[in-house]
Structure formats: C-alpha cells, structure tokens
C-alpha positions, 0 to 999 in steps of 0.5 A, a space after each residue: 439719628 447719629 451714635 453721638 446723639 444717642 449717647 447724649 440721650 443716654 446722659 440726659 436720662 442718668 441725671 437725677 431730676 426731681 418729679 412730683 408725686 400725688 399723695 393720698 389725702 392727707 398721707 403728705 407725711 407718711 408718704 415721704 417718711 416711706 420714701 425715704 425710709 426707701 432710701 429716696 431724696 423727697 422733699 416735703 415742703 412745710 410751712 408752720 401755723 398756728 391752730 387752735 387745738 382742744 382750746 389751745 393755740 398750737 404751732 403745727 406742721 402743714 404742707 406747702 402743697 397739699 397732696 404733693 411732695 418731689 422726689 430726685 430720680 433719675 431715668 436710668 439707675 432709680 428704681 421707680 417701681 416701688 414709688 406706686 406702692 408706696 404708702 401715702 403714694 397715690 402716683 407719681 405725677 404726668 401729663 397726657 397718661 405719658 412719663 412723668 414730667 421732671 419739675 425744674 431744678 431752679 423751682 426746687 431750690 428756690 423753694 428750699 432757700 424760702 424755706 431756710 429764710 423762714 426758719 429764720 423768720 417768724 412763722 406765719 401765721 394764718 387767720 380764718 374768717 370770724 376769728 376773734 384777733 386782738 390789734 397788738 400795734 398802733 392807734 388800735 392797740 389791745 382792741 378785739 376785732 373780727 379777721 375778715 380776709 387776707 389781703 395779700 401774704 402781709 395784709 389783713 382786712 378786720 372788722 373793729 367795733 367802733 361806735 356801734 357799727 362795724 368798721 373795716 380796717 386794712 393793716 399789716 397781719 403782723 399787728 394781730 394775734 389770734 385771741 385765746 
C-alpha cells in the first residue's frame, strides 16, 4: 500500500457520515433528545397522526421508522462511546457484528425534503380496520362507513351499508374522516 492511499483513508474516516441507531422500545424520542443534549446531529424523523385519545381525536407525533433514528459521525474526531449508554439507545446498527455501516447521504436528504413538503401539506392521516369513517366527498357525502384497508398511501377500501348488505367501496383516503 502506497503512503498517498493511506492518506486517502485517513480522509475518508474524517468525513461525517450518518449511522442508525437501534432504540429501546418506544424510547425514539428520548433517545434523540439525549443525543442531542450530547451535542450529536440526530435526525429523528416523524410523521404526524391522528389517534383517538380519552375519546378525542388528537394529532400526535410518531416516528417514521419505529426503533430507529441517525446520527452524523465521523470515524475520526466523534466520540462514539457515549452513543451505547445513551438513554433510549440500544446500539448503533451493524452487519455481520462489524463497524457500523454508514446509511447513504442521498436517502437522508431525501427523507428531510419529504418531511419539509409535509409540514407544508396536510398531515396524514391513517385508518385502522373497523373504524367508523364518515365519506366527506362525492355521490356518498356525509354517509358512515366501515374502513377495511388501505390500498396504497392515497387509496382506501370501506365497507358502505347499502340496501341491507355491505358494499366495498374503493375511493381516495382524503374523502374520509374518522367519526367522533
């Protein structure tokens, strides 16, 4: 090996790349709170929901990837002991028990693009099969109906009670709304 190619190295491991780290069930939040507080770069992407609550329909804050979150490090200057006892922290994510494996700068940005357009947009909203929904749109306005699956991200299957017996309906998931 030449000196150049070691030097090359050595540059490769001082640019910051972005890991994933496993967290605790349901300590997402916590976990990147800690890091941060740390001084870390996390990014912990959410995407807002609506669940029903004590009765009330309420918009919450839910992780994109359940269990997981990144953080920017690089291999020479970042202190990556303190990630471990991290609270929330279960470990950081490798393959085959080796160092971990940097997640591509273009999948990060992409997701923090999606997640700045959707602060923009409305927030999604997510149904649960047999819950009540009410249409809001077309021939069907203001009927109740039963959600039976999504069918894609802007799709929806119902179950409308027409003539006795229940009819499946497929429309857009923008002309429901869940039933208070």
């Amino acid at each position: 090996m030449r000196d150049d190619d070691l030097s090359l190295e050595g540059a490769e491991d001082a640019v910051p790349r972005w890991y994933a780290i496993q967290c605790k069930g349901g300590e997402s939040f916590r976990a990147a709170e800690h890091l941060g507080n740390q001084g870390y770069e996390v990014f912990h992407p959410v995407l807002e929901v609506q669940k029903k609550r004590r009765g009330k329909l309420e918009w919450v804050s839910e992780p994109l990837f359940p269990y997981y979150l990144f953080i920017r490090l690089d291999r020479l200057v970042s202190n990556w002991r303190p990630i471990r006892s991290t609270r929330g922290v279960l470990k950081l994510v490798t393959f085959g028990g080796e160092m971990p494996v940097a997640v591509g700068d273009g999948l990060i940005e992409a997701l923090r693009r999606q997640a700045s357009q959707d602060d923009d947009d409305v927030a999604h909203v997510y149904f649960r099969a047999g819950e009540t929904v009410e249409i809001t749109e077309g021939p069907f306005k203001d009927l109740q109906a039963v959600f039976a699956s999504h069918k894609g991200e802007e799709r929806a299957i119902v179950l409308l009670n027409m003539l006795h017996q229940q009819q499946r309906l497929e429309m857009p998931v923008s002309r429901l709304r869940r039933r208070d």
